[in-house]
C-alpha positions in Angstrom: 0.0 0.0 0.0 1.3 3.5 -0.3 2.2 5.4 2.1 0.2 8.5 0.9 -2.8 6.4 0.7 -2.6 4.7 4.3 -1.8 7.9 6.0 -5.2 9.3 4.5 -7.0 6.0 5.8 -7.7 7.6 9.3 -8.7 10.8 8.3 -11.2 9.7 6.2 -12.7 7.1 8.7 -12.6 10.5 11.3 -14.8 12.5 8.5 -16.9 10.0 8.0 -18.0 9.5 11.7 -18.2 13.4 11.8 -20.8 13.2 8.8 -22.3 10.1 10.3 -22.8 11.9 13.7 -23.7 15.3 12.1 -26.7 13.4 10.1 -27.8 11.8 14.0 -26.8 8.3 13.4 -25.0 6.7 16.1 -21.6 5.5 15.0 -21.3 2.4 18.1 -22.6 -0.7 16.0 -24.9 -2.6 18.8 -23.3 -5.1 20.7 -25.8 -7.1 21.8 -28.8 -9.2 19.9 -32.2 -6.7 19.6 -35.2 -8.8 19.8 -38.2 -7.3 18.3 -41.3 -9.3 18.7 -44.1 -10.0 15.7 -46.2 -6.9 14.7 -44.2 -4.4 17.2 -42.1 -1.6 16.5 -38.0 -1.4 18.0 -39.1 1.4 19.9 -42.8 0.6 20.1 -44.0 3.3 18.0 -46.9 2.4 15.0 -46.5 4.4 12.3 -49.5 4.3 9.6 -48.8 5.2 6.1 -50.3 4.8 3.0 -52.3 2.6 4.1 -50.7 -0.1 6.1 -48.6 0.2 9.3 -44.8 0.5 9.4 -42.7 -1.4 12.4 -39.1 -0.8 12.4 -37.2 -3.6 13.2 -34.1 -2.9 13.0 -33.0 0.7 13.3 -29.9 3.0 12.1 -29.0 3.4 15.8 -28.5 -0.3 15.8 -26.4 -0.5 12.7 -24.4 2.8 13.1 -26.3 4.1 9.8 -25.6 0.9 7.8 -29.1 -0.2 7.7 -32.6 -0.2 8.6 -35.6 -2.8 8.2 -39.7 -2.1 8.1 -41.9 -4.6 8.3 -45.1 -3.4 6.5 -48.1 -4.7 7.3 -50.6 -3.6 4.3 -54.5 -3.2 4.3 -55.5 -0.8 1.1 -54.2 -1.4 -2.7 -51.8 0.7 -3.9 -48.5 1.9 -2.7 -45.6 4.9 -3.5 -45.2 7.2 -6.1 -42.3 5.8 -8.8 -39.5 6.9 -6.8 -35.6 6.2 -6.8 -32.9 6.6 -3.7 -30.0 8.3 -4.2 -28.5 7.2 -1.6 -29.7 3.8 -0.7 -30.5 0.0 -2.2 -33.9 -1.3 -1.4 -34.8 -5.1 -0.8 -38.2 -6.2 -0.2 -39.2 -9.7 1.1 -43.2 -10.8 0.5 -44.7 -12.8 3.4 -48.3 -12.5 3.0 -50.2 -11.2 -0.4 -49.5 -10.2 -3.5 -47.4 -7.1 -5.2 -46.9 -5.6 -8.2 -43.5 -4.1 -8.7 -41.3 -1.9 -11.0 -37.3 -1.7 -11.1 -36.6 0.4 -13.8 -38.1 -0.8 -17.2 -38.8 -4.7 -16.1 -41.8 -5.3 -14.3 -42.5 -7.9 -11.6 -45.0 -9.7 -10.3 -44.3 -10.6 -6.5 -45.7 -13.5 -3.9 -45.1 -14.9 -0.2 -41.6 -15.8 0.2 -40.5 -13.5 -3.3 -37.7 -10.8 -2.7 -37.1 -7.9 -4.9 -33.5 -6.0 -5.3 -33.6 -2.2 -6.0 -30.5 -0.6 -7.1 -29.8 3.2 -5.5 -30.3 5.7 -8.2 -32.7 3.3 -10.3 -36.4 4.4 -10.1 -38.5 1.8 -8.6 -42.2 1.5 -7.1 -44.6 -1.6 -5.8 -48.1 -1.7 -5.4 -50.4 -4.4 -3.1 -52.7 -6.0 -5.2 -54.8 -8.1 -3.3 -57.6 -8.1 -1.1 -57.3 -7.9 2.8 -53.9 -8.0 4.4 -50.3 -8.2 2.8 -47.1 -8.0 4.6 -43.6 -6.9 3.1 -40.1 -6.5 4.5 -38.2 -3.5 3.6 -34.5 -3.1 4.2 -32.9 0.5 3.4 -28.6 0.4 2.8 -27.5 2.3 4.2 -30.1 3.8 6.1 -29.4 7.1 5.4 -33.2 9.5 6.5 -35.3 6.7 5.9 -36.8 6.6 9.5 -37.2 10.2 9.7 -39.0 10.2 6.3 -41.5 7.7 8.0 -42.0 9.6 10.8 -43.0 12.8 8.6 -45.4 10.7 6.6 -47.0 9.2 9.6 -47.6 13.0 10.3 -49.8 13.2 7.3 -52.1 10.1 7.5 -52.6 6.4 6.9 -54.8 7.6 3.4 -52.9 7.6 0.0 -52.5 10.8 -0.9 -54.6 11.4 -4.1 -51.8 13.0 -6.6 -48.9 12.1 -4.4 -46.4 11.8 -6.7 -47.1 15.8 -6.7 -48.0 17.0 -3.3 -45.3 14.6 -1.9 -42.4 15.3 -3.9 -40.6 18.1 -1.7 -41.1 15.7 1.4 -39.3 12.9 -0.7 -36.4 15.5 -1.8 -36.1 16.4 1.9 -35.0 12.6 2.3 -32.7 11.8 -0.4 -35.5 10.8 -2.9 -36.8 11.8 -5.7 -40.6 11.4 -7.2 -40.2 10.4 -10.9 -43.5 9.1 -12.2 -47.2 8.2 -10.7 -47.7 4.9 -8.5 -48.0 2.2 -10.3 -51.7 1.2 -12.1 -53.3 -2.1 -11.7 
């Protein structure tokens, strides 16, 4: 290795805390196992959105900022706006219902035990499709603002908001997204 090059290594690890603690994430990784039992929130907080309730399970405080996991519990059709992440990959894992789903221009059909990969910077959106209840995992990597973007739209209401991809898209841009299209029809 150069010299230059691992002289420079522990300045950059040093900034990088500094961003990570500037942003609010905690830079300590847990060190000991979190249970979190079925249908409750890390830090017992329900969040209702879009029509379905939002449990984090695993939180950026947990990770030091590496990542965070939802588990979505769905009642209403539908879902977001076409969206991307410029920050962070998305993964969704099906275990109850059905979803549609976009990743860019190929289009996927999704069922219990399916998981879905979302590239950072690649416009994406799912909808639920069937009737009554669906449930979905959602891991954000990093995290990045993704539980404070939750909280705010908790703030607003567990309705889809008619036009969202419109009257939403400021919020998203707040959070490192960006709105690029409408939700996806079925």
């Amino acid at each position: 290795m150069e010299r230059r090059l691992f002289v420079q290594i522990p300045f950059l690890a040093f900034a990088s805390s500094l961003i990570s603690r500037a942003r609010g994430v905690n830079i300590e990784r847990s060190s000991k196992g979190i249970k979190v039992e079925a249908g409750k929130d890390r830090f017992q907080e329900e969040l209702h959105i879009m029509g379905g309730k939002f449990c984090c399970v695993i939180s950026a405080k947990d990770t030091a900022g590496d990542f965070c996991a939802y588990d979505t519990t769905r009642d209403e059709k539908g879902g977001p706006a076409f969206h991307l992440h410029h920050d962070q990959d998305e993964w969704f894992y099906v275990s109850k219902g059905e979803f549609i789903a976009q990743v860019g221009e190929d289009k996927f059909n999704l069922l219990p035990g399916d998981s879905l990969f979302a590239p950072r910077k690649i416009p994406h959106a799912f909808a639920k499709v069937n009737e009554g209840e669906a449930q979905m995992l959602v891991l954000f990597q990093p995290a990045g603002q993704m539980e404070d973007f939750f909280k705010e739209m908790a703030k607003l209401g567990n309705n889809i908001p008619k036009d969202q991809e419109i009257k939403l898209k400021e919020l998203w841009r707040s959070h490192g997204m960006e709105i690029v299209g409408s939700p996806l029809k079925f």
